[in-house]
C-alpha positions as a Markdown table, in Angstrom:
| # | Residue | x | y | z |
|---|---|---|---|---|
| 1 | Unk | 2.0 | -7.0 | 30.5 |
| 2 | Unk | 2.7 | -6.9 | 27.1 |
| 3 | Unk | 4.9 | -9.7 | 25.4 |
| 4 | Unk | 8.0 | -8.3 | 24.1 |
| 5 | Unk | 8.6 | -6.6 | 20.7 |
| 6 | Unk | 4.7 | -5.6 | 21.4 |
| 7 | Unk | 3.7 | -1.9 | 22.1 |
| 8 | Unk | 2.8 | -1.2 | 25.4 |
| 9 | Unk | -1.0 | -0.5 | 25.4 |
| 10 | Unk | -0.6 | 2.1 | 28.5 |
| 11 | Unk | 2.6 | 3.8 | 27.8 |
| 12 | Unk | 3.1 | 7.9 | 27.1 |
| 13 | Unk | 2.8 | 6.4 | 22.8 |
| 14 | Unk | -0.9 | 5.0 | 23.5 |
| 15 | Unk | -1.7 | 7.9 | 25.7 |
| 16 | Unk | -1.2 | 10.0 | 22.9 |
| 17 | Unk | -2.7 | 8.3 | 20.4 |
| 18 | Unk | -6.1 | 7.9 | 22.7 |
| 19 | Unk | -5.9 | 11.8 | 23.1 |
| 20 | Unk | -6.0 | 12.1 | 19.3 |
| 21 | Unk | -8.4 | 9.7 | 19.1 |
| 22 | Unk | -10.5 | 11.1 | 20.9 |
| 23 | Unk | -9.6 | 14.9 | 18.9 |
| 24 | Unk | -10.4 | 13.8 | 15.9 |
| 25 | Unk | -14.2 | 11.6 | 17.7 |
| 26 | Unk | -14.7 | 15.1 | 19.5 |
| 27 | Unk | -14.0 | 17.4 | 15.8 |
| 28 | Unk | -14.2 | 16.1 | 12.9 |
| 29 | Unk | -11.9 | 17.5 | 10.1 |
| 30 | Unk | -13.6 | 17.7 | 6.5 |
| 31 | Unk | -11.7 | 15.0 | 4.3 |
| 32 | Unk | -11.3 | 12.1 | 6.1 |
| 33 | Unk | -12.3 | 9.9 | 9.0 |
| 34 | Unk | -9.9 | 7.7 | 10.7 |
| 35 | Unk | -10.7 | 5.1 | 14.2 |
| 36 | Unk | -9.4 | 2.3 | 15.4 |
| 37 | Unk | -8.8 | -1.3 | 13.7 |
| 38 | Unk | -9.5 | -3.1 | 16.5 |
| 39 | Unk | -10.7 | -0.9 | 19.8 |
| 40 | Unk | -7.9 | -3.1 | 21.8 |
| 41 | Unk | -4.6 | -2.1 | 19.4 |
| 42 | Unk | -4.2 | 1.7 | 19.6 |
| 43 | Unk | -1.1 | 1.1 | 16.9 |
| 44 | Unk | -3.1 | 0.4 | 14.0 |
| 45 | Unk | -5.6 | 2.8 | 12.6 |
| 46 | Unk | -8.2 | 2.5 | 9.6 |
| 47 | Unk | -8.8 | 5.8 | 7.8 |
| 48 | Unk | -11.1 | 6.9 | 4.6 |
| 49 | Unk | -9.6 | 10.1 | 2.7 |
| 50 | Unk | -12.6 | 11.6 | 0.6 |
| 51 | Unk | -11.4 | 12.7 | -2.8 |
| 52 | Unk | -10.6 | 16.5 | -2.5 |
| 53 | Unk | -12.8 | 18.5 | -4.5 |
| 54 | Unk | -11.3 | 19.7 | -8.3 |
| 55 | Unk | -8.8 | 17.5 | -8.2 |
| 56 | Unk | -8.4 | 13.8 | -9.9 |
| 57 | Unk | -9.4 | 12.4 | -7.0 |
| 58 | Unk | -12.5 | 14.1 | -6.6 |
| 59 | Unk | -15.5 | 11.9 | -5.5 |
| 60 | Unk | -13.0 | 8.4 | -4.7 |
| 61 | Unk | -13.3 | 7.1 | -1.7 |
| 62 | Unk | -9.7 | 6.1 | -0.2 |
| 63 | Unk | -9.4 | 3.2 | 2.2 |
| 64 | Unk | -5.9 | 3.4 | 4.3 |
| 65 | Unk | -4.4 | 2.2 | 7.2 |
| 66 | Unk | -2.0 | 3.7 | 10.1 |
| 67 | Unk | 0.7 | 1.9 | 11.6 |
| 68 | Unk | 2.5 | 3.4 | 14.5 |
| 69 | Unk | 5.8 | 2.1 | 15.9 |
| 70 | Unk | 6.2 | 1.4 | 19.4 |
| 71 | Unk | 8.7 | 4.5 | 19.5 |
| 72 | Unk | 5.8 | 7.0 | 18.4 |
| 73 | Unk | 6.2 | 9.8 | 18.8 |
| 74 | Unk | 9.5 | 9.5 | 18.3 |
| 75 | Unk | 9.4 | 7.5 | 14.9 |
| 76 | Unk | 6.7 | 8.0 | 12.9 |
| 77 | Unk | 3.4 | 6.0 | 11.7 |
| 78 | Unk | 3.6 | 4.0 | 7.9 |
| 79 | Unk | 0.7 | 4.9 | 5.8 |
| 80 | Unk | -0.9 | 2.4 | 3.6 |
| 81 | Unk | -3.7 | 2.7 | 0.9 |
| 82 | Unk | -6.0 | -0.7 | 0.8 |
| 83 | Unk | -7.4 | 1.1 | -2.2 |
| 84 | Unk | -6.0 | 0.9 | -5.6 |
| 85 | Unk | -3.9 | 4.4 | -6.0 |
| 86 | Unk | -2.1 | 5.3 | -9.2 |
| 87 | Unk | 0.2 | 8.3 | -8.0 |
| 88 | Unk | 3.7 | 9.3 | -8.6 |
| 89 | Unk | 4.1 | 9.8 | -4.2 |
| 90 | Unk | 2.5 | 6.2 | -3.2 |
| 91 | Unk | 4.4 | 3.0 | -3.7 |
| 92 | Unk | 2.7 | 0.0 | -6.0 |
| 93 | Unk | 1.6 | -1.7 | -2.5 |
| 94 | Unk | 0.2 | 1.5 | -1.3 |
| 95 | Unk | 2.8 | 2.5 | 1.3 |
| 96 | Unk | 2.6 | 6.2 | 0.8 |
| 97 | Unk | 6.3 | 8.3 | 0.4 |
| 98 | Unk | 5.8 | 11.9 | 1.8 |
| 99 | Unk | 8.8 | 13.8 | 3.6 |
| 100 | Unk | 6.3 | 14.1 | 6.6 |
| 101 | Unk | 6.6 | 10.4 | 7.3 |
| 102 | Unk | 10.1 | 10.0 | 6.4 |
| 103 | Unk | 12.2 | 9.3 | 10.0 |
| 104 | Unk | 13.3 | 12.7 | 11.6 |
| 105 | Unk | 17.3 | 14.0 | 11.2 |
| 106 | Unk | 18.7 | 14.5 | 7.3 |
| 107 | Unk | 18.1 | 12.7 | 4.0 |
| 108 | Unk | 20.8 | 11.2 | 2.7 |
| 109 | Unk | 19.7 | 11.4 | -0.3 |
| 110 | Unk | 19.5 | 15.5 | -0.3 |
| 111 | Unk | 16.0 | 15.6 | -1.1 |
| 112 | Unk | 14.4 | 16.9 | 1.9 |
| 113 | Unk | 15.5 | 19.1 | 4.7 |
| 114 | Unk | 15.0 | 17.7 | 8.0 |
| 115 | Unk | 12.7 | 20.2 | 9.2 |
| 116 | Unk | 10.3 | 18.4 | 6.4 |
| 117 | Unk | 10.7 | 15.2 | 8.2 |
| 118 | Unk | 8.9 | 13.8 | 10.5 |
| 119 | Unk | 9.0 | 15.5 | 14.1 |
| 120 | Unk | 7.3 | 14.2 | 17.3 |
| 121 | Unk | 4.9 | 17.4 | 17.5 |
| 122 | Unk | 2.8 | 16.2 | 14.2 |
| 123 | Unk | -0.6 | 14.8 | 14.8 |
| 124 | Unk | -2.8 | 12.9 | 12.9 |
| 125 | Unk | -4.6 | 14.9 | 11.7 |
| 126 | Unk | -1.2 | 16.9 | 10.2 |
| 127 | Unk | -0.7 | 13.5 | 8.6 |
| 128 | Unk | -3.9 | 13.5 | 6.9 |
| 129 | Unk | -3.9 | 16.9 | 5.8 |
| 130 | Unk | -0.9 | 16.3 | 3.9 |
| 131 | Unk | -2.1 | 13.0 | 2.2 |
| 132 | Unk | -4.8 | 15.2 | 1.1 |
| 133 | Unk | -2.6 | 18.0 | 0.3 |
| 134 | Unk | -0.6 | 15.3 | -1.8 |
| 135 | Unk | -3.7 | 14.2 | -3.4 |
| 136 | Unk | -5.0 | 17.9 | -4.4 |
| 137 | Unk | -1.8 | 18.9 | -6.1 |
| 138 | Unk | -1.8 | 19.4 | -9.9 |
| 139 | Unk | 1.8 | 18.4 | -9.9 |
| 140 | Unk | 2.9 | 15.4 | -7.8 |
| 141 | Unk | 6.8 | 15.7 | -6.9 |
| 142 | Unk | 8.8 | 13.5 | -9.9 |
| 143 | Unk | 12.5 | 14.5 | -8.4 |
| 144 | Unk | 12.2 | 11.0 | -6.4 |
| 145 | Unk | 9.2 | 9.0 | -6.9 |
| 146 | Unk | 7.7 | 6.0 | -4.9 |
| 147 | Unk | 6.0 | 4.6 | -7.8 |
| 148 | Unk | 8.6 | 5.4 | -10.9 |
| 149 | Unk | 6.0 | 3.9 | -13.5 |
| 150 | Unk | 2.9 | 6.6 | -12.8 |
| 151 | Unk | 6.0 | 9.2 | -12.6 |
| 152 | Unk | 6.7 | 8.5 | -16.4 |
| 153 | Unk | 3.2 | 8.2 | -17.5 |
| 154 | Unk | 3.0 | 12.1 | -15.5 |
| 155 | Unk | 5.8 | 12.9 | -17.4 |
| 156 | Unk | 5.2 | 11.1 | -21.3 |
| 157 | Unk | 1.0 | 10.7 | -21.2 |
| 158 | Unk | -0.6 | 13.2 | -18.7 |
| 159 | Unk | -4.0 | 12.2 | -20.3 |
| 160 | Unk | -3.3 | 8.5 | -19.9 |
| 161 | Unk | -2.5 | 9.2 | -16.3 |
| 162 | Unk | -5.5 | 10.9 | -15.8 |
| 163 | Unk | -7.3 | 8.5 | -17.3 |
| 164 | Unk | -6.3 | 5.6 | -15.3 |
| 165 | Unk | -6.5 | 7.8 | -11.7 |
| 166 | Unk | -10.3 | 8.7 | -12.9 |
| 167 | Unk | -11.1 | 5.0 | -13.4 |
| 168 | Unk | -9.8 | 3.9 | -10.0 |
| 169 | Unk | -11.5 | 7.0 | -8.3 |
| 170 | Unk | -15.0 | 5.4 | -9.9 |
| 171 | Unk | -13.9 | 2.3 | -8.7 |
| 172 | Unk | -13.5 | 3.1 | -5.2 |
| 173 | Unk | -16.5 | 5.0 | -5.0 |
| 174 | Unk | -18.7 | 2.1 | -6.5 |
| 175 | Unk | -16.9 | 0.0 | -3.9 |
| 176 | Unk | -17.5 | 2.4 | -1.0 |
| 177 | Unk | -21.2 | 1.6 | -1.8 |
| 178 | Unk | -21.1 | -2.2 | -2.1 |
């Protein structure tokens, strides 16, 4: 029995979590690799996104973590880098601000149409594709950024940007290695 305000570790959210799990053990997807924390918490996920190649982040090494909600699928996980980023999309603490995690139903904001919102049919590995996606593009979204200081630094000193996402990319591959 799990204490309350605890996810249930045998409910329909675990069961689908395990199947993934056990997806993404069976086939690997080029790009990341993502397991369990701790094998007795199916809610909370450790995952490594490989730098995609010609982009910035092109040989980094990207520690994250997955936290899913007891309501999952429902609700969907939080994404967090433990590595350093420096990206227009990923908060200062690493929380990571993609229409794909956003809560299903409309933005009130305006920004995003609720079919870009979370729905209870993504997977993982969709979640991961488009963190990588986010990673690849030449032009990170600047209408409504996580972290407002690399936004301006896109917008007023591309090369300083780069420069600073290039020296966190050698960072985390020197630390990969440690």
């Amino acid at each position: 029995m799990s204490k309350p305000g605890t996810p249930s570790q045998s409910g329909t959210p675990s069961l689908l979590l395990r199947r993934q799990l056990a997806e993404l053990t069976k086939h690997p997807v080029e790009g990341f690799s993502a397991g369990l924390v701790d094998d007795n918490n199916l809610f909370e996920w450790e995952v490594l996104i490989i730098g995609p190649p010609d982009t910035l982040y092109e040989g980094g090494f990207f520690k994250a973590r997955l936290s899913f909600p007891p309501e999952f699928p429902l609700l969907p996980p939080k994404m967090r880098f433990i590595t350093p980023m420096w990206h227009p999309n990923i908060y200062a603490d690493g929380l990571v601000c993609i229409s794909i995690l956003h809560p299903p139903g409309d933005d009130q904001y305006g920004y995003e149409e609720a079919s870009e919102r979370w729905l209870p049919v993504h997977t993982i590995q969709s979640i991961l594709l488009s963190v990588i996606s986010l990673l690849s593009s030449d032009t990170p979204n600047l209408d409504s950024p996580a972290n407002v200081d690399a936004a301006k630094e896109v917008r007023t000193d591309l090369a300083g940007y780069k420069k600073k996402v290039r020296r966190l990319v050698r960072r985390s591959a020197e630390e990969a290695f440690d």
